[in-house]
C-alpha positions in Angstrom: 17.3 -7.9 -23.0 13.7 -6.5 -24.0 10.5 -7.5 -21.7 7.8 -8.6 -22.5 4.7 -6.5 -22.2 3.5 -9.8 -19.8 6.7 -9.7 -18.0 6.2 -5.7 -17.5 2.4 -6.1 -16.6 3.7 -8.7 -14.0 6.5 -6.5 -12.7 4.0 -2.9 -12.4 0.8 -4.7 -10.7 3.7 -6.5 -8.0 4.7 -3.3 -7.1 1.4 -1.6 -6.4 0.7 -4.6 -4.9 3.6 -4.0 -2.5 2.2 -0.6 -1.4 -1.3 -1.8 0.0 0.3 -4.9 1.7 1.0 -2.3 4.2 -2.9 -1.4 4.4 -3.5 -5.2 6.1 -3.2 -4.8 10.0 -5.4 -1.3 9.3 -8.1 -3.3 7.7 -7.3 -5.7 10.4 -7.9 -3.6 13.0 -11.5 -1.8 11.8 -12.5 -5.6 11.4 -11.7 -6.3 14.9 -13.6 -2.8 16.0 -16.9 -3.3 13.7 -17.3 -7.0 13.7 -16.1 -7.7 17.2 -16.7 -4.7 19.4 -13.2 -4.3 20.5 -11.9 -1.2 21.4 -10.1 1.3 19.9 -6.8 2.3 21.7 -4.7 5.2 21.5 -1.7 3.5 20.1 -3.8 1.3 17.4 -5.0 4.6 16.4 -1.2 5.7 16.7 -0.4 2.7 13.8 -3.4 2.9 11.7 -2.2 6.7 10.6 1.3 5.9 10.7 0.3 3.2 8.1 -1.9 5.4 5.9 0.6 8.3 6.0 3.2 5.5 4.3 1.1 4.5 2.0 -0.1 7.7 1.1 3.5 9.0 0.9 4.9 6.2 -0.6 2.6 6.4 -3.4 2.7 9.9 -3.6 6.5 10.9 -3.7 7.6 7.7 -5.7 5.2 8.6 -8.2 6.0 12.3 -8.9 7.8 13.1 -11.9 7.4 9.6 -13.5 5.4 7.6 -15.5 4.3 4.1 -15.8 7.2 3.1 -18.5 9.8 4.7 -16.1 8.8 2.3 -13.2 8.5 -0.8 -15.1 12.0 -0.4 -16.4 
């Protein structure tokens, strides 16, 4: 059964989507430090580049060596 380019345009942007879900408690966080005043610990700090080594490796080794119609299929 064939896609249609909607269905495929649906599909790609849901999973880059799913990648920078993960970003949320980060932005979380810096809004809680800027807005708020809180402090900074050592574990949130811990988290925030746990999160932004995933995303950055996620997106980084998932996308080498393919292309846009390879991940929609």
């Amino acid at each position: 059964m064939t896609k249609t380019y909607p269905a495929m345009a649906a599909s790609l942007v849901a999973i880059i989507l799913a990648y920078f879900l993960n970003l949320i408690p980060l932005v979380s966080v810096v809004a809680g430090v800027v807005f708020y005043g809180e402090r900074l610990s050592v574990w949130q700090s811990v988290g925030c580049t746990a999160i932004i080594v995933g995303v950055w490796g996620t997106n980084y080794f998932s996308s080498k060596g393919t292309t846009r119609e390879d991940t929609v299929n």
